[in-house]
N, C-alpha and C positions, 0 to 999 in steps of 0.2 A: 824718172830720168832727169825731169830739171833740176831737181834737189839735188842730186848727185853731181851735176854738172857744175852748179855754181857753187858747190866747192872744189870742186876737182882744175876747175878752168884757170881759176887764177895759179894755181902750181906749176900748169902745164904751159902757160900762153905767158907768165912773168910782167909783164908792164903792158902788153899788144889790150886794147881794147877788146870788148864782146858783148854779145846780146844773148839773151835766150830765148827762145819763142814756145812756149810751150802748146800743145794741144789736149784735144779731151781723148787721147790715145788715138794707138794706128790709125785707125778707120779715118778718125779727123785730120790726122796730118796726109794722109793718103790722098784726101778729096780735097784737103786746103792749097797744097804745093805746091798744084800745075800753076793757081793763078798768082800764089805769093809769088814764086819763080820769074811770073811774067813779069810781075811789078817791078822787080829785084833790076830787072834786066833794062827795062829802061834808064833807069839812073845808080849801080852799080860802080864804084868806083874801082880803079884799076889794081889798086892794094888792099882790097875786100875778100875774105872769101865768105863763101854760105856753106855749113857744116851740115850734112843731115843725117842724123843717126835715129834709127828707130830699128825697136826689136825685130829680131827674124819670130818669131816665134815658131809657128808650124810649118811657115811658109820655105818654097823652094827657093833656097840663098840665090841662086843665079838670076831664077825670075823676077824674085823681088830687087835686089840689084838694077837689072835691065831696066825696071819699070820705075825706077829713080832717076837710072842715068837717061832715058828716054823724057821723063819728065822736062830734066834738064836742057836737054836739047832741042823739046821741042818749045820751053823758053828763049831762043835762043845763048844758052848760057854756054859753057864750056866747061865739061866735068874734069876732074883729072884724071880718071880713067881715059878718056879721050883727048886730051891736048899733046899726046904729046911731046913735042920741045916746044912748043905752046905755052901761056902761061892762061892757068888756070881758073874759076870763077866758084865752080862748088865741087866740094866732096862727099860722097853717100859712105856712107859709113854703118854696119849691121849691129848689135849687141848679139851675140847668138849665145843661147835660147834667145834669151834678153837679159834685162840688166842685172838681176842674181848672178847672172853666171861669172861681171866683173866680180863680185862679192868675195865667190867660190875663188877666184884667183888670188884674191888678197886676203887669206885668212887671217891672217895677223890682225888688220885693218876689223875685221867683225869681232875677232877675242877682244881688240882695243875697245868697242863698243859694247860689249856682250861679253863678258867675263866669263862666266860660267857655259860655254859653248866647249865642246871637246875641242884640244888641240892636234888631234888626229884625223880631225872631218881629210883633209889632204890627202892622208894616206889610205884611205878607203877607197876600194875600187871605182866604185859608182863616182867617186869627187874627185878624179887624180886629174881629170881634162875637166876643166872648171866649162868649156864649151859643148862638152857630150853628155851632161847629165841625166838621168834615162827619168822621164814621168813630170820634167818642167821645175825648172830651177827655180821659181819662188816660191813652188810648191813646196820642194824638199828646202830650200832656204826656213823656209816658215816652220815645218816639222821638225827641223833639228834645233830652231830656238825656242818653239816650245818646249819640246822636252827637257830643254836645259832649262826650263822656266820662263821664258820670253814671252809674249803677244797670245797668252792663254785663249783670247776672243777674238784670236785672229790679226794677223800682219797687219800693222801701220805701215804702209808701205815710204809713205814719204819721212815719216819719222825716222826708219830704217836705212832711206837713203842720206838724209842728214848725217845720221849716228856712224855709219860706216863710213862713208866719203869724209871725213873731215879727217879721217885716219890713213886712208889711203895715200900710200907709198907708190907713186905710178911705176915706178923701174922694176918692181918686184911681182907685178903681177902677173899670171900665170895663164891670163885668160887670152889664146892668141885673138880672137876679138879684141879685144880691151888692147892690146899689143899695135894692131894696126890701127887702130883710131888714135891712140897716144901716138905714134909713130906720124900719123902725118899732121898731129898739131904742133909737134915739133919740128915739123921740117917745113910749117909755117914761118917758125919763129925766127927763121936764120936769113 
């Protein structure tokens, strides 16, 4: 996800400053956020916000949501699902499955990286919702570029988020995750 983001962020944010905080995955951003949260919230300036996106993967969208925006609040922060006409401090944001599934929206974006990958992954049943793909999207990410000849010994996953994201076209993607999270980094920006 970081790899992906710090290409993706300067397209999407134009001049607006950022950071990126990476973790050792879910579990670590999970158990890290209550307290980074609290920090945030002492000295948080007014025109800040804190982005938190991590995969839904198996989990219940709603519950996992809750227990972000819960997070949030009991930092005292103020999410934008809660504010509001309030103005806001952080927004939780899902990848669902996770972050393949932007992939699977932007096909263009992996043929521009991966050439030899079919141009009909899209029109296949199982890929037409880049967010419902049945058996884990970097699973099936992984098996359709091998067999086009890609990561014979297995996905480089950050190599892959390099290789794609640097191609990705935000307005075109298909993945309504990927849609709501571009949607409120733009509505940052104004």
């Amino acid at each position: 996800m970081e790899a992906a983001l710090r290409k993706l962020l300067p397209c999407l944010l134009g001049d607006m400053s950022f950071q990126v905080y990476s973790h050792q995955g879910k579990l670590d951003l999970l158990t890290r956020l209550p307290d980074r949260l609290r920090g945030y919230s002492a000295w948080l300036a007014d025109d800040h916000r804190i982005v938190v996106v991590v995969d839904r993967d198996n989990d219940n969208c709603q519950a996992l949501k809750q227990r972000l925006e819960q997070m949030a609040n009991n930092a005292g922060l103020r999410s934008r699902s809660n504010a509001g006409s309030q103005p806001y401090q952080v927004v939780n944001r899902l990848a669902i499955e996770e972050l393949e599934a932007w992939y699977f929206g932007d096909w263009n974006a992996v043929r521009a990286a991966y050439p030899g990958v079919p141009e009909t992954i899209p029109n296949q049943a199982n890929y037409r919702d880049p967010d419902a793909i049945p058996g884990g999207t970097w699973e099936a990410f992984e098996r359709i570029l091998q067999r086009a000849g890609y990561f014979q010994s297995g996905l480089r996953k950050i190599e892959a988020a390099r290789a794609v994201a640097k191609h990705w076209q935000p307005q075109r993607n298909r993945s309504r995750s990927f849609q709501v999270f571009r949607d409120v980094l733009r509505e940052m920006t104004v």
